[in-house]
C-alpha positions in Angstrom: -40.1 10.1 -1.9 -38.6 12.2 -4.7 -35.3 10.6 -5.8 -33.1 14.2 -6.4 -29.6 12.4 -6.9 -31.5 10.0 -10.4 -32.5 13.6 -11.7 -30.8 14.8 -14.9 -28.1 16.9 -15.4 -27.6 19.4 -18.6 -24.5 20.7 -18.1 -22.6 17.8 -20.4 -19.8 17.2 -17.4 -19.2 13.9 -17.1 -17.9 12.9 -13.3 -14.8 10.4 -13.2 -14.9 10.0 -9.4 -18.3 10.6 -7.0 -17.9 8.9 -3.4 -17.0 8.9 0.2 -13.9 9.9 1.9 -12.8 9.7 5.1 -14.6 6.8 6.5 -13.1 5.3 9.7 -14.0 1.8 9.7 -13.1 -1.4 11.9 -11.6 -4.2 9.4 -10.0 -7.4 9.3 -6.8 -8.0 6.7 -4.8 -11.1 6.9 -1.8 -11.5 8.8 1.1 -13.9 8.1 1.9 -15.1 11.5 -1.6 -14.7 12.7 -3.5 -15.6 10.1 -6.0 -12.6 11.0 -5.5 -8.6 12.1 -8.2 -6.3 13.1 -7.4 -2.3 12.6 -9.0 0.7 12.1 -9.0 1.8 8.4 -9.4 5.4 7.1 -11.8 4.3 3.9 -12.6 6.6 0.0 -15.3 4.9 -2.0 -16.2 6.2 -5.3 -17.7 5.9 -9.0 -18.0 7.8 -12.4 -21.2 9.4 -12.9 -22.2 10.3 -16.5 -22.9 13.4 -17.8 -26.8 13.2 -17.6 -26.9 12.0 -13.8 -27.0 14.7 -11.5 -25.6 12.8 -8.3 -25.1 9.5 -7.1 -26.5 7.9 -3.9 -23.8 8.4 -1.1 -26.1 6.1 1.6 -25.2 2.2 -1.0 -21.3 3.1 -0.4 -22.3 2.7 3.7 -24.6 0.0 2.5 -22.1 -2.1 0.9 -19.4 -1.5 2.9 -21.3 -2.6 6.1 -22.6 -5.6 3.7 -19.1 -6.6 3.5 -18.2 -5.7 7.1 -14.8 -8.4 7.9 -11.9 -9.1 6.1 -10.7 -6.4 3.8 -8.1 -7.8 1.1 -7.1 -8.0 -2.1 -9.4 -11.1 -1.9 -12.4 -9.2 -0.8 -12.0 -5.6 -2.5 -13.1 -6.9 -6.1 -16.9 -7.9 -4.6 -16.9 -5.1 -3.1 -16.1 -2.9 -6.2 -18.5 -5.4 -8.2 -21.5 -4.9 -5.9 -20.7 -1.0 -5.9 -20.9 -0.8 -9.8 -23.9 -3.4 -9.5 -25.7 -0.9 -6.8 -24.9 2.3 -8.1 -25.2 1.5 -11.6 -21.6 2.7 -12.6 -18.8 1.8 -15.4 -16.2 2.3 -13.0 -15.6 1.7 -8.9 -12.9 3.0 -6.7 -11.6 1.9 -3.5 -8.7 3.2 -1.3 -8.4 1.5 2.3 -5.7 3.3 4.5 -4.4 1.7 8.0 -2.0 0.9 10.2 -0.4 -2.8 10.6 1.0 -3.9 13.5 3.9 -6.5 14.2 5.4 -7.6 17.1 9.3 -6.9 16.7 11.9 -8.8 19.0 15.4 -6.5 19.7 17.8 -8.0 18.3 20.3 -8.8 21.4 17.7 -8.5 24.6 15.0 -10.0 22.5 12.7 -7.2 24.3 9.8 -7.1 21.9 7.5 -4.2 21.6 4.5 -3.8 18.7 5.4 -1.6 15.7 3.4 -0.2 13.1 3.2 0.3 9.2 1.5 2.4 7.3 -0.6 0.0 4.6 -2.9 1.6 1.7 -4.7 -1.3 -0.4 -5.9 1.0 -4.2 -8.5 -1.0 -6.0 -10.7 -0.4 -9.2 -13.2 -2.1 -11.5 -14.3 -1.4 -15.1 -16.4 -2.9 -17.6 -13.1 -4.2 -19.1 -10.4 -4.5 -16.4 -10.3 -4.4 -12.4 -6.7 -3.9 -10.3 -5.5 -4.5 -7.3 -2.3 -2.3 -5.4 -0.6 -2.4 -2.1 1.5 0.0 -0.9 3.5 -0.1 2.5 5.7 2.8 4.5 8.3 1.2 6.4 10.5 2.9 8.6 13.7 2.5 8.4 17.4 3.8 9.7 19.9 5.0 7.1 24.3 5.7 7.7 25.3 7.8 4.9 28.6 6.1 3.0 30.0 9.8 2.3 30.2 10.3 6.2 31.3 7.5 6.6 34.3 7.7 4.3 35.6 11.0 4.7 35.2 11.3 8.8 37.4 10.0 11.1 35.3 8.3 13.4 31.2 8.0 13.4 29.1 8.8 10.3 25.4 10.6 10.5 22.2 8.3 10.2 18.8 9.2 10.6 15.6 7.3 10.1 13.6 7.6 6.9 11.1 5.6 5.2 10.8 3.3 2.2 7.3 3.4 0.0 7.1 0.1 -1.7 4.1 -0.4 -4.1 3.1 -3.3 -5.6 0.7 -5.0 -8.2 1.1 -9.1 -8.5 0.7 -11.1 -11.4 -2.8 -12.8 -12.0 -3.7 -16.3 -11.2 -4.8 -19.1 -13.2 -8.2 -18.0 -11.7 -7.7 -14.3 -12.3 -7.2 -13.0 -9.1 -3.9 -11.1 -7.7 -1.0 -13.5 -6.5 -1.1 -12.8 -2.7 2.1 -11.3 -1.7 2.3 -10.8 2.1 2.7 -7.0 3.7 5.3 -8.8 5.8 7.1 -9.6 2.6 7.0 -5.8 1.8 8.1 -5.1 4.8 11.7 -7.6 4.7 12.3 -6.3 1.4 12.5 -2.4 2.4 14.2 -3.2 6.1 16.9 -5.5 4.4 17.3 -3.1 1.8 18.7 -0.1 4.5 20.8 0.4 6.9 19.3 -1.3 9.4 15.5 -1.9 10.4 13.8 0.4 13.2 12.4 -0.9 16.4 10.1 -0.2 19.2 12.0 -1.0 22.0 15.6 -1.2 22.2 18.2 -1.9 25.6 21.5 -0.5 25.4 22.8 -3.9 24.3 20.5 -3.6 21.6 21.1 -0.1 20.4 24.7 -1.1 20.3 24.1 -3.7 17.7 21.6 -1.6 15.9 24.3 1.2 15.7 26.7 -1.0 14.3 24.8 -2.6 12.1 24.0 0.5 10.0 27.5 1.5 10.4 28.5 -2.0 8.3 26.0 -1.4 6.1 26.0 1.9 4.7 23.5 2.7 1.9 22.3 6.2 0.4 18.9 7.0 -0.8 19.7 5.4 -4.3 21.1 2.7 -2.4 17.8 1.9 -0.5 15.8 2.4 -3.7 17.9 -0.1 -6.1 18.6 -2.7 -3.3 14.7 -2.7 -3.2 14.4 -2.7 -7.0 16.6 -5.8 -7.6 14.9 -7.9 -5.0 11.4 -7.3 -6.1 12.3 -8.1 -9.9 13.8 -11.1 -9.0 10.1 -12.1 -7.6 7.9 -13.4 -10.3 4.7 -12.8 -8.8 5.4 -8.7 -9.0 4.2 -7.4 -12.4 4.6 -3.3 -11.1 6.7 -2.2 -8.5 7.5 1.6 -7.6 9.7 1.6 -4.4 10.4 5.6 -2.6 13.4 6.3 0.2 12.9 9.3 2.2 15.9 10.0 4.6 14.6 12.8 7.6 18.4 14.3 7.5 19.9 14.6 10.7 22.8 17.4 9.3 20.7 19.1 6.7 17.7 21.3 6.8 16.0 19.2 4.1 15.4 15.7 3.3 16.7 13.3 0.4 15.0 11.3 -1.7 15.2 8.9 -4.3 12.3 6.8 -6.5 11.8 4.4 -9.1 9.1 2.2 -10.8 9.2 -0.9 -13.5 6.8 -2.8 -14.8 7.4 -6.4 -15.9 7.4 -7.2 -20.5 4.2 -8.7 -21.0 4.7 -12.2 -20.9 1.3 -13.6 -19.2 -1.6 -15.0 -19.8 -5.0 -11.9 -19.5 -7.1 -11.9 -16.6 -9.6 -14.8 -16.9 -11.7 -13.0 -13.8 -15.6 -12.7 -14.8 -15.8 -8.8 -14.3 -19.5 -7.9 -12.8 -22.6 -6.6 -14.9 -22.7 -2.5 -14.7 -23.2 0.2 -16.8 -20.9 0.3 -20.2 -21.1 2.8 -23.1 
């Protein structure tokens, strides 16, 4: 049959991203305490497409994506992105898989445990030159303003909000992304609040909950450098950028605060063999 999508184009626009979006796809990603975790990921697939190309062929995304149908991580995403450059003939793959991660979270006086879920995003992308690998993780959270706290003369406001933590690791002696678990993420933005969120709570254990954000009272800029200073102090993080969101329980707005770092180039170049596609 006529092949449309390998016709040529001669409008000189060159295409920096041509995919999928949207996908809902079973995967498996690894878990910590489980060692595996199947969920339900919303899925955008994607290359360049020169200039002289007039479309790409949407059916290889679904045809290497099923090819690779299983664990989804940032040991798996580079294949993928490989074979997607390798099938489509492209200098440059995209990948963006978007799901929820569950964990099982014990009260903290009843020991009532309930499942709650995270927000998880894994961003990858492979060039001729250079491929990457990002995580990024939403975690609730609860929050106690200090200002209340100071000038009222009993109780302070809280509310729940939510810490973005994103993350690139440094590389291997094989090239490949240090592994840095989601639960990891997850202990860094809870112990950097007020106090974590849980599914189920008795009154025993909204009582300690309550009090534990009142001890530890921490504004948005509080939640954003407390998250900051732990992940320099990790040396497998080369790029951080870490967002608090507080839903204000007084205000008709919310407060936020963000910041990002990279770590000075001190190591050693990916060593990965990067895949055979097309280069200028």
């Amino acid at each position: 049959m006529v092949d449309i999508q390998g016709g040529t184009d001669t409008r000189q626009v060159p295409l920096q991203k041509v995919g999928v979006r949207d996908l809902r796809y079973p995967i498996v990603v690894l878990d910590r305490e489980n060692a595996r975790q199947q969920t339900v990921a919303h899925i955008e697939m994607s290359v360049s497409l020169p200039h002289h190309f007039r479309g790409t062929h949407m059916s290889r995304f679904l045809e290497v994506l099923n090819e690779h149908r299983g664990e989804v991580t940032m040991r798996t995403i580079p294949q993928i992105l490989a074979d997607l450059r390798r099938r489509l003939d492209a200098e440059t793959a995209q990948m963006s898989v978007r799901f929820p991660y569950f964990l099982e979270r014990r009260a903290p006086s009843s020991g009532k445990s309930g499942l709650l879920d995270y927000e998880c995003t894994f961003s990858g992308m492979m060039n001729c030159g250079s491929d990457d690998f990002v995580v990024k993780v939403d975690v609730p959270v609860t929050s106690l303003c200090p200002c209340s706290k100071a000038i009222s003369d009993y109780g302070a406001h809280n509310q729940r909000g939510y810490v973005g933590i994103e993350v690139r690791t440094e590389r291997e002696e094989d090239g490949r992304p240090a592994l840095m678990w989601i639960e990891e993420i997850i202990e860094v933005a809870e112990t950097s609040a007020s106090a974590p969120i849980y599914p189920l709570l008795k009154r025993d254990d909204e009582r300690h909950v309550t009090m534990q954000a009142f001890d530890n009272p921490a504004f948005v800029e509080d939640i954003v450098r407390n998250a900051a200073m732990k992940l320099r102090q990790d040396a497998r993080v080369q790029f951080f950028s870490v967002e608090a969101v507080n839903h204000e329980s007084i205000h008709n707005h919310n407060a936020f605060a963000m910041t990002s770092w990279t770590r000075p180039l001190a190591h050693t170049p990916s060593t990965a063999v990067k895949p055979p596609g097309r280069c200028s």
